[in-house]
C-alpha positions, 0 to 999 in steps of 0.5 A: 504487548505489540499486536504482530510486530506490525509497524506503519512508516510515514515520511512526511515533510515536516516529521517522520513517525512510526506507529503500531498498534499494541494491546493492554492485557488490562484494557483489552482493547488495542491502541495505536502507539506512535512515535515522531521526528523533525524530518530531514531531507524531505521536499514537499513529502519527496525524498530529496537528500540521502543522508539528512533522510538517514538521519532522521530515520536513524533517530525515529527508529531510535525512539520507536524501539525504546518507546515500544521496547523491541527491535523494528526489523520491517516495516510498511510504508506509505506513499505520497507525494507529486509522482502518484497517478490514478485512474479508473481502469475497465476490463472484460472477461467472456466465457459463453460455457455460462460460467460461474464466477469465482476467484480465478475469474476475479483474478483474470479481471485484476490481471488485465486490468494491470496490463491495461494500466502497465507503465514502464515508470510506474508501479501499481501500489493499489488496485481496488475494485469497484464494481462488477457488470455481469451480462449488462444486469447492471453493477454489483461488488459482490458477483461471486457465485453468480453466472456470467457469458461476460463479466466487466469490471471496474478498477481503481488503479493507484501508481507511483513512480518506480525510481522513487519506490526504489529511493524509498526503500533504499532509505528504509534499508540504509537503516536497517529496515525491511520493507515488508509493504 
């Protein structure tokens, strides 16, 4: 049985491969299935060819549905490759009423910090806290509950290029694919 119809894509330069996970009433105990192809089309983990792409997409998507004997409608894909950019991103947040922080403070701090980091070529893939400083007591990475007049955070920020997420999604759709991630 395939555990939520969850299905992971990796276009690599050498081969492309698809993986779930599926769980053995049996065993018990859930195991990742993965199929691979040759892949086509790539330059160093870039998209570089539409229909050698195809291709080998068709092919794997081919494989993966007869090895885990159902349909691959969606798909998450991961991203590599040259166009990645990261940093580290701080943002701010006062509140002299002595405030407690909760979700929608947290999500104010993610919120500026995407803006700081907003670039018209590139979109925001990850954005992971990393830790919180409240009034200067030095950081913590769990501030909820906590009381705060100034709260200030620290996000690392992953982008990649717009076009090529476009490329790649565009790839996935030629072949029937959604893409859900």
């Amino acid at each position: 049985m395939i555990l939520n119809n969850t299905y992971a894509l990796d276009l690599g330069t050498t081969k492309f491969c698809l993986a779930t996970i599926k769980v053995d009433r049996q065993k018990k105990a859930p195991q990742i299935q993965t199929v691979c192809t040759p892949a086509q089309g790539m330059y160093r983990g870039m998209l570089a060819n539409f229909d050698e792409a195809k291709k080998s997409l068709n092919d794997l998507v081919d494989q993966g549905e007869r090895l885990f004997n159902t349909s691959i409608p969606q798909v998450v894909v991961g991203i590599a490759g040259s166009h990645l950019r990261s940093e580290i991103v701080c943002s701010s947040y006062t509140d002299p009423t002595n405030s407690v922080i909760d979700t929608n403070v947290l999500a104010k701090l993610e919120q500026l910090a995407r803006a700081k980091a907003y670039s018209q070529e590139e979109d925001i893939i990850h954005c992971i806290p990393i830790s919180f400083d409240i009034d200067h007591r030095g950081p913590t990475e769990a501030p909820l509950g906590l009381h705060f007049a100034k709260i200030t955070s620290r996000y690392f920020i992953v982008q990649a290029n717009k076009r090529y997420l476009t490329d790649v999604v565009k790839l996935c759709n030629m072949t029937g694919l959604e893409v859900t991630r």
